[in-house]
C-alpha positions, 0 to 999 in steps of 0.5 A, a space after each residue: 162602785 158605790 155599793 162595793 164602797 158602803 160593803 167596804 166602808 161597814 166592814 172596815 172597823 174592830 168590832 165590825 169585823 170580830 162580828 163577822 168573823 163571829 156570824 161565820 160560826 153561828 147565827 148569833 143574837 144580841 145578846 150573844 154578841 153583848 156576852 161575847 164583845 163585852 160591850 153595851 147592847 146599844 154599842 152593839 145593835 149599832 153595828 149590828 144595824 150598820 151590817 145589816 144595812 150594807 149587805 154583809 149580815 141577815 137578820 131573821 126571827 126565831 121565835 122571840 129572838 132576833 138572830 144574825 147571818 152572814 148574808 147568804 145569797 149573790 155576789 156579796 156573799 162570797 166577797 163577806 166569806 173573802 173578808 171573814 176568810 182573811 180576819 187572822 184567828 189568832 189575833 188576840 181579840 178574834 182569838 179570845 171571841 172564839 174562846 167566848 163563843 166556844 164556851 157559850 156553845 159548850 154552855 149550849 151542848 150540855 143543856 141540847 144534851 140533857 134535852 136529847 137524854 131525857 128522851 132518848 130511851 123514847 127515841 130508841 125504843 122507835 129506833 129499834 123497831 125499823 131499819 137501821 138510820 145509816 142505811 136510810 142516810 145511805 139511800 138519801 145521799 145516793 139519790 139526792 139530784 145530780 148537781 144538788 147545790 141547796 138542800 133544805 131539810 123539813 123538820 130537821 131534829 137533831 141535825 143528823 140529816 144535815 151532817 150526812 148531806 151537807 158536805 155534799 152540797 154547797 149550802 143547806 138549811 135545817 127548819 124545825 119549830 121545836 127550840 130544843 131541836 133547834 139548839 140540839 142541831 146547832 150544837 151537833 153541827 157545830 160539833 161535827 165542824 160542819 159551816 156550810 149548814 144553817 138552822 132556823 126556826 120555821 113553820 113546814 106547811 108556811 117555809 120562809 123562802 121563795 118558789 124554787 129556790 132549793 134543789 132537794 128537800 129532804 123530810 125524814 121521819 116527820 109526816 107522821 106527825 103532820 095533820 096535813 101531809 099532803 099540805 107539807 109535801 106541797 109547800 116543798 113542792 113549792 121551794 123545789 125548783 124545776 129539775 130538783 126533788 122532794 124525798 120522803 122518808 116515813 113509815 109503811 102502813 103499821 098497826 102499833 097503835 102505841 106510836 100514837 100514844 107513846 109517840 105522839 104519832 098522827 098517822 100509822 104509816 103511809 101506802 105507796 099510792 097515797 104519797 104519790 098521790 101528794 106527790 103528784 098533786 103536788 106537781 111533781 112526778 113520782 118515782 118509784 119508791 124504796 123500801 127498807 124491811 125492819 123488825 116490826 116496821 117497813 120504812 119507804 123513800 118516795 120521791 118526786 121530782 119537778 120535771 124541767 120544762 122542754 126547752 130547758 130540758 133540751 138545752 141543759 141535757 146538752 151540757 156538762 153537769 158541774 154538780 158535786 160529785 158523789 
């Protein structure tokens, strides 16, 4: 009862709730907050603080700045969405926020866009040498686990991963360590109206959360660049719980020896028994993978999936999936 108390106490107040209402759309900073409310940091870090300490917002870091979340996980997280879920958006100060907010994320997407202009003619010379991305996109979707409720996507880029996959589950989470992508996916989601899906800063040999607590990991076109493959698929081994998988997408063994010049590219491809060789090191069980044939290079899925000890398995195959149907 008192718990339920101090969430209703912290939301019950004019600009408290306008935050709320502004974390629901993005993950916002001090500062945005300050451009937006048209308030005083102090004022605004204040509730910010009051938020953060009963329950209803999560700070993070990304790089220099501190952001702010709807609070993600457990029972207060779906009573913090009934809140938001019951703020009535055209209440003139809610409805001049969002305008505010709108015109800072525009702000955003021309300058995401001017980044992805500068190099895109790079990305579409790879692009025109493999499979087409939506055959790709297609292949992940159909075999995302049964009952994929958390996704999270390694080296997320621009988003694409998670416009395609997160209507599928019920919260997905995009790491990337470049701020430009960073910015670049947040302004694509936003775009593609998709709330479900965060993106945060992150580093993939050292992910910011727990053992299993994901039911897919996706990394799309990233090992090659890794230094460290196998210490990649391992930490998404890690966040991967029992019953879940981790599903690599890179290239085959390649010979453009342009890649690592023009590209930035590590490693010229990966062989079928040296990513299940990770794999299962790893601790996960190899599937057999799939390959996508294109002009001049061969893309592979390979998966592994984290088997569910015995008794669990037993248990759980007994009973009905309540997955999202695909």
């Amino acid at each position: 009862m008192e718990h339920l108390l101090t969430l209703l106490r912290a939301a019950a107040e004019d600009t408290r709730l306008r935050i709320l209402a502004l974390a629901a759309r993005e993950d916002l900073t001090v500062s945005d907050y300050v451009h937006i409310l048209g308030q005083s940091q102090p004022r605004v870090s204040r509730h910010l603080k009051l938020l953060v300490e009963a329950g209803l917002l999560e700070r993070f870091r990304e790089a220099q700045f501190t952001r702010f979340r709807l609070v993600t996980e457990g029972d207060d997280a779906a009573l913090v969405r009934e809140f938001v879920r019951r703020i009535d958006p055209r209440q003139p100060r809610v409805a001049a926020d969002r305008a505010r907010l709108d015109a800072l994320q525009q702000r955003r997407q021309s300058a995401a866009a001017r980044f992805f202009r500068d190099n895109a003619q790079r990305w579409d010379e790879l692009r025109a040498l493999h499979v087409a991305d939506r055959e790709i996109e297609r292949a992940l979707a159909h075999h995302l686990p049964v009952g994929t409720r958390r996704l999270l996507d390694i080296g997320t880029g621009t988003g694409r991963l998670l416009e395609v996959l997160a209507p599928r589950v019920e919260q997905a989470i995009g790491i990337d360590q470049s701020r430009e992508m960073l910015a670049l996916a947040r302004a694509n989601l936003a775009r593609a109206g998709i709330d479900n899906a965060d993106i945060r800063q992150g580093d993939m040999y050292a992910l910011p959360f727990e053992s299993g607590a994901f039911d897919a990991v996706t990394i799309h076109h990233v090992l090659h660049y890794a230094d460290d493959p196998a210490a990649v698929l391992s930490e998404a081994a890690r966040v991967v719980r029992p019953g879940g998988a981790v599903l690599v997408v890179d290239f085959s063994p390649h010979d453009l020896v342009e890649l690592k010049r023009e590209h930035a590219h590590v490693h010229l491809g990966f062989a079928d028994n040296q990513v299940q060789g990770w794999l299962r090191s790893a601790g996960l069980n190899p599937l057999d993978p799939i390959h996508f044939p294109g002009r001049r290079l061969m893309t592979g899925i390979w998966r592994g999936e984290r088997e569910l000890p015995a008794r669990s398995s037993a248990r759980e195959a007994s009973q009905p999936s309540h997955g999202v149907t695909r």
